[in-house]
C-alpha positions in Angstrom: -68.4 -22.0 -71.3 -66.7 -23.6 -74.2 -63.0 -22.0 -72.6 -63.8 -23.3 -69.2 -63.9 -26.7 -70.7 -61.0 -25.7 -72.3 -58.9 -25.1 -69.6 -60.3 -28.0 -67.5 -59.0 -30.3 -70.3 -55.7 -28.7 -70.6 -55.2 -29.1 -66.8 -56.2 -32.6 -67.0 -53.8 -33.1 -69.9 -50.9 -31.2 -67.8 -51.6 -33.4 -64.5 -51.5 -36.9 -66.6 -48.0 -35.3 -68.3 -46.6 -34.6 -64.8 -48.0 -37.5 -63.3 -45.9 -39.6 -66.3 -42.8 -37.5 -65.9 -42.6 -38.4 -61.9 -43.5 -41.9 -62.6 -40.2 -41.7 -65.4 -38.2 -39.8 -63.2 -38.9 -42.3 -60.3 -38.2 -45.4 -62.3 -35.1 -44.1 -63.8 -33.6 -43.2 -59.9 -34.5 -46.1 -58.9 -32.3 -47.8 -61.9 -29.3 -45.6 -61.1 -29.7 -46.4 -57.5 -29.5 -50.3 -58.6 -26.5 -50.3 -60.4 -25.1 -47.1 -58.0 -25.8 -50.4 -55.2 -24.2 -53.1 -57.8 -21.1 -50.9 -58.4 -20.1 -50.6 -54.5 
């Protein structure tokens, strides 16, 4: 019982750390893509 919990709250943990890195990722593209549009 007490690894089931476990391994719920490490999934948890893993899907707020992707959900962070995409949200980075995003925000960072969309910056390049700014200036990318500034430059030409």
């Amino acid at each position: 019982m007490k690894q089931a919990a476990y391994i719920k709250h490490m999934l948890k943990a893993s899907h707020t750390f992707i959900v962070y890195i995409v949200h980075k990722l995003h925000y960072v593209c969309k910056k390049q893509n700014e200036t990318l549009f500034y430059r030409v």
